[in-house]
MOPAC internal coordinates of N, CA, C and O (Angstrom, degrees):
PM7 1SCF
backbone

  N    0.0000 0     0.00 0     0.00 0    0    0    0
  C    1.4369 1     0.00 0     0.00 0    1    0    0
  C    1.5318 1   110.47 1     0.00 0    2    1    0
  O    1.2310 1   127.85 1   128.57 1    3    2    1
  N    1.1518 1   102.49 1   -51.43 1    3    2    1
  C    1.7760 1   117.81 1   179.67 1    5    3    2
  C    2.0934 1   105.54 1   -55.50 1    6    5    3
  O    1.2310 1   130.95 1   164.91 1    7    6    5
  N    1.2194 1    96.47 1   -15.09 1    7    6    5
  C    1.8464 1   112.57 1  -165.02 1    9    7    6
  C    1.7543 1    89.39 1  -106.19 1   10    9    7
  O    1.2310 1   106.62 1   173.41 1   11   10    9
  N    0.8831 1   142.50 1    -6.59 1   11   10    9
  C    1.3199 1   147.71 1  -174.66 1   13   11   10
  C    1.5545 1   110.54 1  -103.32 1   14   13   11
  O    1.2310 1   120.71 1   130.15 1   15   14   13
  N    1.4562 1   116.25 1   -49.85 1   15   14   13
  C    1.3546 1   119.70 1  -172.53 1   17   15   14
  C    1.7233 1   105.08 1   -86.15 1   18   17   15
  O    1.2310 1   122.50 1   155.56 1   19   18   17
  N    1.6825 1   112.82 1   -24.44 1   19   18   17
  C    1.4228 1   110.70 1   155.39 1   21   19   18
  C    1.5122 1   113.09 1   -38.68 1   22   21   19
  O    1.2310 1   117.46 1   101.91 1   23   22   21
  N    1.2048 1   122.45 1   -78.09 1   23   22   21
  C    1.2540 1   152.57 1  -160.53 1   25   23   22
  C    1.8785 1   105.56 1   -44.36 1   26   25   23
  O    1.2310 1   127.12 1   139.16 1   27   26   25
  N    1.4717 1   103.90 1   -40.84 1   27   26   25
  C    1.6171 1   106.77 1   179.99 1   29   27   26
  C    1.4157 1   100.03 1   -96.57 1   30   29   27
  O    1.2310 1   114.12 1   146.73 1   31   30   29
  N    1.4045 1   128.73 1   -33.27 1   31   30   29
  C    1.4935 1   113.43 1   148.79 1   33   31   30
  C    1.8107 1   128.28 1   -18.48 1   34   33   31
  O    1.2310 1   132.40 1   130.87 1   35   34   33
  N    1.3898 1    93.64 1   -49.13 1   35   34   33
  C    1.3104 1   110.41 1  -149.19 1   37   35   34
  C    1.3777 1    91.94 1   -82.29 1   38   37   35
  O    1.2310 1   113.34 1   122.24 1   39   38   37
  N    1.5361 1   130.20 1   -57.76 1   39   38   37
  C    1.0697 1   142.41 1  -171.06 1   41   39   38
  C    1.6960 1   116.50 1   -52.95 1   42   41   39
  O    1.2310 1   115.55 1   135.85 1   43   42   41
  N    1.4198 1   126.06 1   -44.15 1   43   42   41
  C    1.3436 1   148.20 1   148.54 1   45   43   42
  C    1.4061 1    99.14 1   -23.26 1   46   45   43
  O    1.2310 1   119.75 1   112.89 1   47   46   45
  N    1.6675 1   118.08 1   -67.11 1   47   46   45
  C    1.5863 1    99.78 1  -147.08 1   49   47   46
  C    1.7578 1    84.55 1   -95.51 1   50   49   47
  O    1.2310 1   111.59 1   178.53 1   51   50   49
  N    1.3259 1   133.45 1    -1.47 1   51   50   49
  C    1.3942 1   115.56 1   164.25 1   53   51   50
  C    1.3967 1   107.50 1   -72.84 1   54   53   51
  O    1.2310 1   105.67 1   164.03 1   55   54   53
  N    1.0197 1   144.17 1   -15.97 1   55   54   53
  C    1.3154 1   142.20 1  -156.71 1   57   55   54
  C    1.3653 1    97.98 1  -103.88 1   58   57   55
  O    1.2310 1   112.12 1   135.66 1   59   58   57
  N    1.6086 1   132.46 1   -44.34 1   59   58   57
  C    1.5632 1   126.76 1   167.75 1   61   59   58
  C    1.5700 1   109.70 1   -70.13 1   62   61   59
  O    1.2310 1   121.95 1   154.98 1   63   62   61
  N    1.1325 1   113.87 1   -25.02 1   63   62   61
  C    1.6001 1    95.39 1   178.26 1   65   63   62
  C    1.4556 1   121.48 1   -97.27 1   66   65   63
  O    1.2310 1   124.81 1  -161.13 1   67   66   65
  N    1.4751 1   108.37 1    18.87 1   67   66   65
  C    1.4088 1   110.58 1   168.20 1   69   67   66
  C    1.6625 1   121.10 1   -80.71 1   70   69   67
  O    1.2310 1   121.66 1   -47.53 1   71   70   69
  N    1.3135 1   114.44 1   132.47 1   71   70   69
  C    1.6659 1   114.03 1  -171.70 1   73   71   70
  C    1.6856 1   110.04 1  -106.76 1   74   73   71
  O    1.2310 1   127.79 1   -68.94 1   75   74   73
  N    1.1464 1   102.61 1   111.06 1   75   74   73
  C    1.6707 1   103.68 1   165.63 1   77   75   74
  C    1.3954 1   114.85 1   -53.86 1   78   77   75
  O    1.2310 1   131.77 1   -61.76 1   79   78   77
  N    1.4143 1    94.89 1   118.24 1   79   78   77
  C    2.1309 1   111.45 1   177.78 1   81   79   78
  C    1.6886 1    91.64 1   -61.64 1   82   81   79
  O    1.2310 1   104.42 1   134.79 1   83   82   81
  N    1.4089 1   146.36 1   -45.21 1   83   82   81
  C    1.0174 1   114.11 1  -178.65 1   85   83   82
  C    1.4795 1   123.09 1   -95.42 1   86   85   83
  O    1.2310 1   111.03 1  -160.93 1   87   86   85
  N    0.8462 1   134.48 1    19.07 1   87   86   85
  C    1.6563 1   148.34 1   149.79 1   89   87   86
  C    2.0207 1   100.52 1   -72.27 1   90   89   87
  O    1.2310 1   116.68 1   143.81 1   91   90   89
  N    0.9154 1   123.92 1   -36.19 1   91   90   89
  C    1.5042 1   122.03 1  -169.88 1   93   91   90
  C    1.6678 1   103.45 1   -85.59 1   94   93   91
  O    1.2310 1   130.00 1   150.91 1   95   94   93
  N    1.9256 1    98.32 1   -29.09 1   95   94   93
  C    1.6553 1    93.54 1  -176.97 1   97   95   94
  C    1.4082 1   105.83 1   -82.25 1   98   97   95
  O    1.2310 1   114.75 1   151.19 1   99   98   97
  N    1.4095 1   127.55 1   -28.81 1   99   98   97
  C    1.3848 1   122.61 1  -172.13 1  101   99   98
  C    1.4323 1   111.09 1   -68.41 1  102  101   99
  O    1.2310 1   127.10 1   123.23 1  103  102  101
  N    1.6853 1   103.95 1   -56.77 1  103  102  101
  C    1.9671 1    96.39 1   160.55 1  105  103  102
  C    1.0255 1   104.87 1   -41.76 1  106  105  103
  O    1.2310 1    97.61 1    78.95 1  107  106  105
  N    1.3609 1   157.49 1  -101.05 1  107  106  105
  C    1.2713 1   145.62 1  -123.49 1  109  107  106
  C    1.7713 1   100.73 1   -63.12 1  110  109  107
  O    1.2310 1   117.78 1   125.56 1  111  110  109
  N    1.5132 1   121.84 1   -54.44 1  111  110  109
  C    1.4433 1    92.29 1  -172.72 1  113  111  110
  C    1.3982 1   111.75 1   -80.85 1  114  113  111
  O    1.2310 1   112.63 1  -177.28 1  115  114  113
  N    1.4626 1   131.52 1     2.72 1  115  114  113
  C    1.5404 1   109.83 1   153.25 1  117  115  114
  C    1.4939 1   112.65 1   -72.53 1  118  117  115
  O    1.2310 1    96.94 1   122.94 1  119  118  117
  N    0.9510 1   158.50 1   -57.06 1  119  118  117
  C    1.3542 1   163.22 1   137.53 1  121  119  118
  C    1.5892 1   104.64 1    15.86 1  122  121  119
  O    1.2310 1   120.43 1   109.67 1  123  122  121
  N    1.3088 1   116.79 1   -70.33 1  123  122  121
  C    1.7931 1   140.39 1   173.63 1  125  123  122
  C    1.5921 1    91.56 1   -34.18 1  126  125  123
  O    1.2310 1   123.23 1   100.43 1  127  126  125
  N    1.5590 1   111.41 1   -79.57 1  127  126  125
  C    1.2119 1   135.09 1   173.67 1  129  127  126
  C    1.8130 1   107.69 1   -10.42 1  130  129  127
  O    1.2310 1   129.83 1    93.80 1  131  130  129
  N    1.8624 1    98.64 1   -86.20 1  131  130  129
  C    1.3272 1    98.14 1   158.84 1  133  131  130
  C    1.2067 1   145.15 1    -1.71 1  134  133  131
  O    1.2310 1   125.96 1    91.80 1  135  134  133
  N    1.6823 1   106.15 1   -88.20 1  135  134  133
  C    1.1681 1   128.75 1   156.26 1  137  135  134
  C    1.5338 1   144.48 1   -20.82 1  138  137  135
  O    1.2310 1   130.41 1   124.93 1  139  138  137
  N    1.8758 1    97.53 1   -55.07 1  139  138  137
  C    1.1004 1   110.89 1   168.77 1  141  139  138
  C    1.5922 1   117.81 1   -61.26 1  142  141  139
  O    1.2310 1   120.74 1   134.41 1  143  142  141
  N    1.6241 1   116.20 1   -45.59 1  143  142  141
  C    1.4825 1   134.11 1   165.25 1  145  143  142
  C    1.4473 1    97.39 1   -21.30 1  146  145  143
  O    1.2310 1   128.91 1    98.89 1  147  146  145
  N    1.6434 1   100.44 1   -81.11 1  147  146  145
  C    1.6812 1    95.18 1  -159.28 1  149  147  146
  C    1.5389 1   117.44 1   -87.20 1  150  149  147
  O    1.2310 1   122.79 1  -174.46 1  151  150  149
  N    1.3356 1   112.26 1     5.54 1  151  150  149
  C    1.6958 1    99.13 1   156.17 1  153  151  150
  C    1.3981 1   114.80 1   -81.47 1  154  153  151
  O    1.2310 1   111.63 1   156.05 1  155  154  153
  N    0.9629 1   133.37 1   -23.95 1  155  154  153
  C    1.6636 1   143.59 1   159.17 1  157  155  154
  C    1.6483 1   121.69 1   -57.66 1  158  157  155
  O    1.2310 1   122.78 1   160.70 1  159  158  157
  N    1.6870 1   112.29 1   -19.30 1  159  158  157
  C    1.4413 1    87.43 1  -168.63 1  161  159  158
  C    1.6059 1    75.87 1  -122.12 1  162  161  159
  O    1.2310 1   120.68 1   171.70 1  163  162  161
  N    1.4740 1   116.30 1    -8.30 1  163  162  161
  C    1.9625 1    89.11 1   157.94 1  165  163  162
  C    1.3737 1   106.59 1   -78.56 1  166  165  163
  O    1.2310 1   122.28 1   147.17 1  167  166  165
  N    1.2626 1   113.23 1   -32.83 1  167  166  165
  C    1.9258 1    94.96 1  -173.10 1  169  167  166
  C    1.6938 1   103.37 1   -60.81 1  170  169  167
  O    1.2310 1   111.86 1   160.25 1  171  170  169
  N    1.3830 1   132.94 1   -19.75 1  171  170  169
  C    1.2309 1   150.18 1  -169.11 1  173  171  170
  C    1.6754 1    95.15 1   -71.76 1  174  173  171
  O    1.2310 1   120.66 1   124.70 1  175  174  173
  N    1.2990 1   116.34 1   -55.30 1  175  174  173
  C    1.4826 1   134.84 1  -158.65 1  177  175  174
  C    2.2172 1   101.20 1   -71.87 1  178  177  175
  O    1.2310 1   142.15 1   132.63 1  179  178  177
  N    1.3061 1    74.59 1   -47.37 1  179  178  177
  C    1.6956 1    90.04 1  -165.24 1  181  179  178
  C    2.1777 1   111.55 1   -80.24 1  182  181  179
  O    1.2310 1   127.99 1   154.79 1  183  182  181
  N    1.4812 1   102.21 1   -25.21 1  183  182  181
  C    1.4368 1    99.93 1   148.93 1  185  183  182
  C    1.7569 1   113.47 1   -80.99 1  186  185  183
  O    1.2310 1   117.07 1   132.53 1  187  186  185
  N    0.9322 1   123.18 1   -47.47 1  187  186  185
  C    1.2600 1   123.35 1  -178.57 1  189  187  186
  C    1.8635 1   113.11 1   -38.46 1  190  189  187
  O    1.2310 1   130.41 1   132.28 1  191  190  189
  N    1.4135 1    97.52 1   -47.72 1  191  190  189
  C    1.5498 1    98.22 1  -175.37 1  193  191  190
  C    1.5698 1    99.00 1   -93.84 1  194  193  191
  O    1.2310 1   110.15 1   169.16 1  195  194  193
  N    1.1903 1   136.10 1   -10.84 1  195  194  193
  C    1.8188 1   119.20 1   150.70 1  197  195  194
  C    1.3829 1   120.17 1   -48.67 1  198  197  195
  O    1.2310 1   131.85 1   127.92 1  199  198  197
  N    1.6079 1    94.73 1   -52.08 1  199  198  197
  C    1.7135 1    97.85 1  -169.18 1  201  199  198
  C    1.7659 1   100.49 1   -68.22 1  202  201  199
  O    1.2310 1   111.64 1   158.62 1  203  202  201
  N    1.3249 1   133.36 1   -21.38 1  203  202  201
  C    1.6012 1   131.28 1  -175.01 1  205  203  202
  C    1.1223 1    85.35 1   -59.24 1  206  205  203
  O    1.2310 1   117.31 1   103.12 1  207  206  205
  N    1.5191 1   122.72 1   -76.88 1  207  206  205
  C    1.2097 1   129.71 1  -141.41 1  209  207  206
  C    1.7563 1   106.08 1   -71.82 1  210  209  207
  O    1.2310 1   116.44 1   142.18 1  211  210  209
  N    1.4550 1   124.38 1   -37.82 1  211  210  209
  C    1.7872 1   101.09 1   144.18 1  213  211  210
  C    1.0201 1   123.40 1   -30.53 1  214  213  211
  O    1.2310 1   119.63 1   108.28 1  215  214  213
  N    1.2368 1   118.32 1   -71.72 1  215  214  213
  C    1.0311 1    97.40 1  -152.12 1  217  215  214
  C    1.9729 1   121.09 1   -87.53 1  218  217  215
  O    1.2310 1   126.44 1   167.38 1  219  218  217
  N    1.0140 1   105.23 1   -12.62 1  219  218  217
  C    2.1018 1   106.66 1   146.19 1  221  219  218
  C    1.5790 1   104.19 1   -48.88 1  222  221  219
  O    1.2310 1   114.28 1   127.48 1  223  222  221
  N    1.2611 1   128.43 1   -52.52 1  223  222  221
  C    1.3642 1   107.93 1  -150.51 1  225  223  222
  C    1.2536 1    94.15 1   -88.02 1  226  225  223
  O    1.2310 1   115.25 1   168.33 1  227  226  225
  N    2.0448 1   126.61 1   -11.67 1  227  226  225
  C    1.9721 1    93.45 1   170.89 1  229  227  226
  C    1.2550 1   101.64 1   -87.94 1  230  229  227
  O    1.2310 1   102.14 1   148.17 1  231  230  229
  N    0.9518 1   150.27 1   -31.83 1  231  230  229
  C    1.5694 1   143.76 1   166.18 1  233  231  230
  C    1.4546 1   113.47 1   -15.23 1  234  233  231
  O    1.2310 1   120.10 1   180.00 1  235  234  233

């Protein structure tokens, strides 16, 4: 009996620690998503302050 209630013990925490493969793929391409955002608006940031500083130094 004591070997029985192990057993649905056991089954319980296999069942919460199972991870949906597409729950892990959607995080990752929102994440990508993210990512891509802010490497784009520093490359945005970091031409932006080249072209300032052109144009101060033909002045």
């Amino acid at each position: 009996m004591s070997s029985h209630y192990k057993l649905e013990n056991h089954s319980e925490i296999s069942q919460q620690s199972k991870v949906k493969l597409t729950n892990l793929l959607s995080r990752i391409n929102e994440e990508k998503k993210i990512e891509r955002k802010r490497n784009i608006a520093l490359s945005v940031a970091a031409v932006s302050a080249v072209t300032v500083f052109g144009i101060i130094l033909t002045l």
